[in-house]
C-alpha positions in Angstrom: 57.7 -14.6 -29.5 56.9 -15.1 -25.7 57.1 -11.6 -23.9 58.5 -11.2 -20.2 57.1 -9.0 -18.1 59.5 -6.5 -16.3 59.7 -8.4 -12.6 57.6 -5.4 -10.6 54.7 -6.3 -13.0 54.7 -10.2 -11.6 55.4 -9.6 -8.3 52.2 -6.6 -8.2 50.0 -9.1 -9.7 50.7 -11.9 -7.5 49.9 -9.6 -4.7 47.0 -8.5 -6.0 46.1 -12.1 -5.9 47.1 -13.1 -3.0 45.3 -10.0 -1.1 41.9 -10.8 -3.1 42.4 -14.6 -2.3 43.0 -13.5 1.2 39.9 -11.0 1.8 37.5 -13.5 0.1 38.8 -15.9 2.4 38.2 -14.4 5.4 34.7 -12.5 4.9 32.1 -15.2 6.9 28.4 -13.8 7.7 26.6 -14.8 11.0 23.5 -16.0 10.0 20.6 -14.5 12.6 18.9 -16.7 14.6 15.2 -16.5 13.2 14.2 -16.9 16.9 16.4 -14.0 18.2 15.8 -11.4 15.5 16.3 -8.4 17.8 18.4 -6.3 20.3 16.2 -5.4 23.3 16.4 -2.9 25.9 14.9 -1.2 28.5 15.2 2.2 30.2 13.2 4.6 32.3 11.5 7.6 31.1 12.0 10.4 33.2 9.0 11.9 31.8 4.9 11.7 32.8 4.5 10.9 29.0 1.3 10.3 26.7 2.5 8.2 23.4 5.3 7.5 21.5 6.2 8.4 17.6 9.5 6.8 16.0 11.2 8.5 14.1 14.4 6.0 13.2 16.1 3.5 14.8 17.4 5.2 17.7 15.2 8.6 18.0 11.4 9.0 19.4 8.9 11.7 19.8 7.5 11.5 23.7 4.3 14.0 24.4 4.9 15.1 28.0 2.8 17.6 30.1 5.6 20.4 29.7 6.1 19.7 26.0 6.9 17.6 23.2 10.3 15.6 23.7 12.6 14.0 20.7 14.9 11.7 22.1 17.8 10.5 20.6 20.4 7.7 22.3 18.5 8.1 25.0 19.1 12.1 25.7 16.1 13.9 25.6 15.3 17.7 24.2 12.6 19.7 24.7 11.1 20.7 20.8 10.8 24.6 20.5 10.6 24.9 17.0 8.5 28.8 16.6 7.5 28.1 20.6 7.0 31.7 20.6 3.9 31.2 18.1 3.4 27.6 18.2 3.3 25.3 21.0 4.2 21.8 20.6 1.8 18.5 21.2 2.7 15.7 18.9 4.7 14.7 15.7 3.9 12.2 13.0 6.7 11.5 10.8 6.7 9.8 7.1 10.7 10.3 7.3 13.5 12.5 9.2 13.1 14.9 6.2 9.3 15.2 6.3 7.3 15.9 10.1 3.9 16.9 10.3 3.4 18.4 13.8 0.2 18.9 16.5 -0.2 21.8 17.6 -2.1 25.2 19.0 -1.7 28.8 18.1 0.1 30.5 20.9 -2.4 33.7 20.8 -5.7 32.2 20.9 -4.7 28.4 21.5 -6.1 27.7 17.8 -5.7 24.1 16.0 -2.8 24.0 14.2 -0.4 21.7 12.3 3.5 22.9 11.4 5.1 21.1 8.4 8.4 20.6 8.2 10.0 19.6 4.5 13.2 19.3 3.8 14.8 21.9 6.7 11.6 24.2 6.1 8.9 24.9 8.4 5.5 25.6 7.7 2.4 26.3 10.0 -1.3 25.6 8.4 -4.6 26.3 10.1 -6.7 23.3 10.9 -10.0 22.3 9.6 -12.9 24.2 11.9 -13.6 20.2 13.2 -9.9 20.2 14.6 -10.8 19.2 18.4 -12.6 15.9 17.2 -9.5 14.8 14.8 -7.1 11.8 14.5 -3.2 11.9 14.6 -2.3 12.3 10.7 -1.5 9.6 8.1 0.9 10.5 5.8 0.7 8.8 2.7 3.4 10.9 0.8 5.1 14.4 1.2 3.2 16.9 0.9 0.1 14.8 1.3 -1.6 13.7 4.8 -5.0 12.4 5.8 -6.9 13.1 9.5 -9.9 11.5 10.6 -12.8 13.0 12.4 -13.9 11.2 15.5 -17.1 12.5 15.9 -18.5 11.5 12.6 -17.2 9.0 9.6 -15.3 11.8 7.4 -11.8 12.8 7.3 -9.7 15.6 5.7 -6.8 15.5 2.7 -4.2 18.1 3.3 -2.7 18.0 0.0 0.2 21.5 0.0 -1.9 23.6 2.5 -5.4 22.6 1.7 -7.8 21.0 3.7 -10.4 19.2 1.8 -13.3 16.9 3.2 -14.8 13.5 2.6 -17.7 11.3 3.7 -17.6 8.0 3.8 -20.3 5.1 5.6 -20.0 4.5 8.9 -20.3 5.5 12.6 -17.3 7.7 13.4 -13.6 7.2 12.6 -11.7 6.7 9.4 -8.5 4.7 9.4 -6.0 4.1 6.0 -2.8 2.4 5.6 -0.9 2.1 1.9 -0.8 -0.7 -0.3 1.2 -1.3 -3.9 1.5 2.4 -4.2 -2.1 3.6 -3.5 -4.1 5.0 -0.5 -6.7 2.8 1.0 -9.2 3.8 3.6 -12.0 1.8 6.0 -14.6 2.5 8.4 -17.3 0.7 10.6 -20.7 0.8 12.0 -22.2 -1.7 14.6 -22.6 -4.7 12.2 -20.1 -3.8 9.0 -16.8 -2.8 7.9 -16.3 -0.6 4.9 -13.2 -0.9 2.7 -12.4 2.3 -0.1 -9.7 2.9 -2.5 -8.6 6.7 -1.9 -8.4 8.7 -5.8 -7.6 11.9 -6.9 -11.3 12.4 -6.9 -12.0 11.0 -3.6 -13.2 7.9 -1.5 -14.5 4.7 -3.9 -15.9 2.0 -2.3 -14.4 -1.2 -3.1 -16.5 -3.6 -0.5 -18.5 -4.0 2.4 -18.4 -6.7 5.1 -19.4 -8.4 8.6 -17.6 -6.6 10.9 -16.4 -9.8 13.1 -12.5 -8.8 12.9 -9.7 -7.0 13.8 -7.7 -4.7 11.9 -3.8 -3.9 11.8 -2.1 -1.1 9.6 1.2 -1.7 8.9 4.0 0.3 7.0 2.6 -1.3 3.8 -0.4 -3.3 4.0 -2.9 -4.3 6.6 -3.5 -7.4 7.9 -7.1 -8.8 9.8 -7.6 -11.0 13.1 -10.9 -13.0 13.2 -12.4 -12.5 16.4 -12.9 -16.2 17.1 -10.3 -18.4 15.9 -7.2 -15.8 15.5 -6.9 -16.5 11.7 -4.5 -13.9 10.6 -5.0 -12.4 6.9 -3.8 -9.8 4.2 -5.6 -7.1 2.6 -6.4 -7.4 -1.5 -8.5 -5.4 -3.4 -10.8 -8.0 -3.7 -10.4 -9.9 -0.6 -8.1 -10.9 1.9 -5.2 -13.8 1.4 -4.7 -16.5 4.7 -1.5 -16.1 6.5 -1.0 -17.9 9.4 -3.6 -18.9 12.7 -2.2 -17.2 16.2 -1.6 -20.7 18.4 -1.0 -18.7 21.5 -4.0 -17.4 23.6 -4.5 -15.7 27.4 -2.4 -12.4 26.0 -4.1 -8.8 25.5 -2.7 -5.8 23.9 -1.7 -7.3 21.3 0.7 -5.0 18.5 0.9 -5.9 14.7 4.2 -3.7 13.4 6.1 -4.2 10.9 6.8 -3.4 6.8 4.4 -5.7 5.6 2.2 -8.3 5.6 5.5 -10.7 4.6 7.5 -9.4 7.4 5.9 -8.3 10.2 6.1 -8.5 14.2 2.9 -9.3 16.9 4.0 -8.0 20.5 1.6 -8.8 23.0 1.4 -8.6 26.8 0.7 -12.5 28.5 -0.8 -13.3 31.6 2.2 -12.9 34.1 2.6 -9.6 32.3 5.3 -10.5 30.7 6.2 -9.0 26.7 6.6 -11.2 24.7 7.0 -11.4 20.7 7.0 -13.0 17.5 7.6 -12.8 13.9 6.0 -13.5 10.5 8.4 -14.2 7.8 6.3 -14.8 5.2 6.3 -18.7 5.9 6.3 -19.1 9.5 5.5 -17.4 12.7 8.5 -17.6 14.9 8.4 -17.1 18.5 11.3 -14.5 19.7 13.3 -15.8 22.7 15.1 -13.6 24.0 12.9 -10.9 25.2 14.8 -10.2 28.4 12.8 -10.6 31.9 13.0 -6.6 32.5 10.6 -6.1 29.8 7.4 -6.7 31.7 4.5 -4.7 32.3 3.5 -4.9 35.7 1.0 -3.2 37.5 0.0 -1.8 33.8 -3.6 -1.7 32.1 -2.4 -0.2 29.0 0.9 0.6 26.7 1.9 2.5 23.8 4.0 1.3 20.7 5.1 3.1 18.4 5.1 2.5 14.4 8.1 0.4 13.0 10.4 2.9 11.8 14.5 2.3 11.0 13.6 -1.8 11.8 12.9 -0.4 15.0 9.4 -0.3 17.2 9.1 1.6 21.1 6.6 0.6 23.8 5.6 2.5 27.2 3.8 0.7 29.6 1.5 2.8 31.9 2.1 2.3 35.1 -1.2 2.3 37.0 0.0 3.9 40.6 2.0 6.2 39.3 -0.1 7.0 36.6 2.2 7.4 33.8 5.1 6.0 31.6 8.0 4.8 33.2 9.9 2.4 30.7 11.0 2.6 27.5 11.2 -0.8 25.9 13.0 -0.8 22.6 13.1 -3.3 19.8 15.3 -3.3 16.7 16.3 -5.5 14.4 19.9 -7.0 14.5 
């Protein structure tokens, strides 16, 4: 026996197909132009600024004479975290919920770094060597790395303890991340040394010419050959062959990005002009629409900052003025 369903039944179901035929319909995605990956813009900083720390896609950290700035949308405030016991220099940020912060003891203008985790803020003495260390690297929360510049060691903080390491080398220690682990490398006049960080310290994985380049990005690093701009990821046991740089008569060149299949080189040319490209993982595609405003005139040098949020900031130094006077923003469509 056929059943009939009451008429309210047939005429709700029909709608409901009609509404999904409708919306599935209608829903089209743009494709983005590989050549035009990014929204630029360009504004100028109010501020005599010293470097730039992202934080997301729309907020910075801006060191000024008078203070340590966040800016977000483009309105800045003055950090005064514990400014009656802690003043302000930097920030280095592994995500909006975990900021390690540069500092000095208000009383006795001691080395200091504040913590904050998760809406908590905690203030740790520095190591005795503070006024010869790096920014920090934060490889997880609760867990940051700073480099001596005066000799080839560096310092784990690891909860509120500072312990050292030596490694070969002149002076300096850089790391990056890679598949989950912490890797670390140093120089001398002739070689590069590459180490694998562990819970008991530094191990030496390799040691080579030093006739390269080296970029850190958000995961990975990737090497420039001096001579013929052969680009190339990091392994354990060697480095993989990306891509060859075609363009040449640039300087300042800036490697950012999430890794070493999708990252972005910036670079300065000989007009002054930015300009940009991107590595895909295939192909390194030149970005077009850079707009005229973002040149560097009259510069020598410029900051960038890491690529946070899909999102990178550079200051150009202006060379009369003698300090930062745009902010040129790049983010990801």
């Amino acid at each position: 026996m056929k059943k009939i369903l009451p008429l309210f039944l047939v005429l709700i179901s029909a709608l409901a197909s009609f509404t999904f035929y409708s919306c599935t319909e209608s829903v089209t995605s743009t494709p983005i132009d590989p050549a035009a990956l990014f929204n630029w813009s360009v504004q100028t900083s109010p501020y005599e600024c010293y470097g730039i720390t992202s934080l997301d896609a729309n907020t910075y950290f801006t060191g000024t004479p008078g203070g340590l700035y966040r800016v977000t949308n483009g309105t800045p405030e003055l950090f005064t975290v514990n400014s009656t016991v802690f003043k302000t220099i930097s920030a280095d940020a592994f995500d909006a919920t975990y900021i390690v912060y540069g500092g000095r003891r208000v009383s006795d203008n001691i080395v200091q770094y504040m913590v904050y985790n998760s809406g908590t803020y905690t203030i740790y003495d520095a190591p005795h060597s503070a006024h010869f260390l790096y920014s920090p690297f934060i490889s997880e929360r609760g867990t940051f790395y700073v480099s001596r510049s005066d000799s080839a060691a560096y310092y784990k903080f690891n909860n509120g303890v500072f312990t050292e390491y030596k490694v070969a080398g002149l002076n300096a220690v850089y790391f990056a991340k890679f598949n989950g682990s912490t890797y670390a490398y140093s120089y001398d006049h002739t070689s590069a040394y590459f180490y694998k960080i562990s819970e008991a310290g530094p191990v030496l994985l390799r040691t080579e010419p030093r006739d390269y380049s080296i970029y850190v990005l958000n995961t990975g690093m990737i090497k420039m050959e001096n001579t013929i701009n052969k680009i190339s990821a990091f392994t354990e046991s060697g480095w993989t062959p990306l891509t060859t740089l075609t363009f040449s008569d640039t300087d300042y060149l800036y490697f950012r990005g999430e890794s070493t299949n999708n990252f972005n080189i910036v670079g300065r040319d000989s007009v002054k002009q930015i300009f940009a490209y991107n590595w895909n993982g295939s192909s390194l595609v030149k970005q077009t629409n850079v707009p005229a405003e973002a040149n560097i005139v009259g510069s020598v040098f410029w900051a960038g900052s890491e690529y946070y949020g899909n999102t990178s900031f550079f200051m150009p130094l202006d060379v009369p003025a003698g300090q930062f006077q745009k902010i040129i923003r790049m983010s990801l469509k």
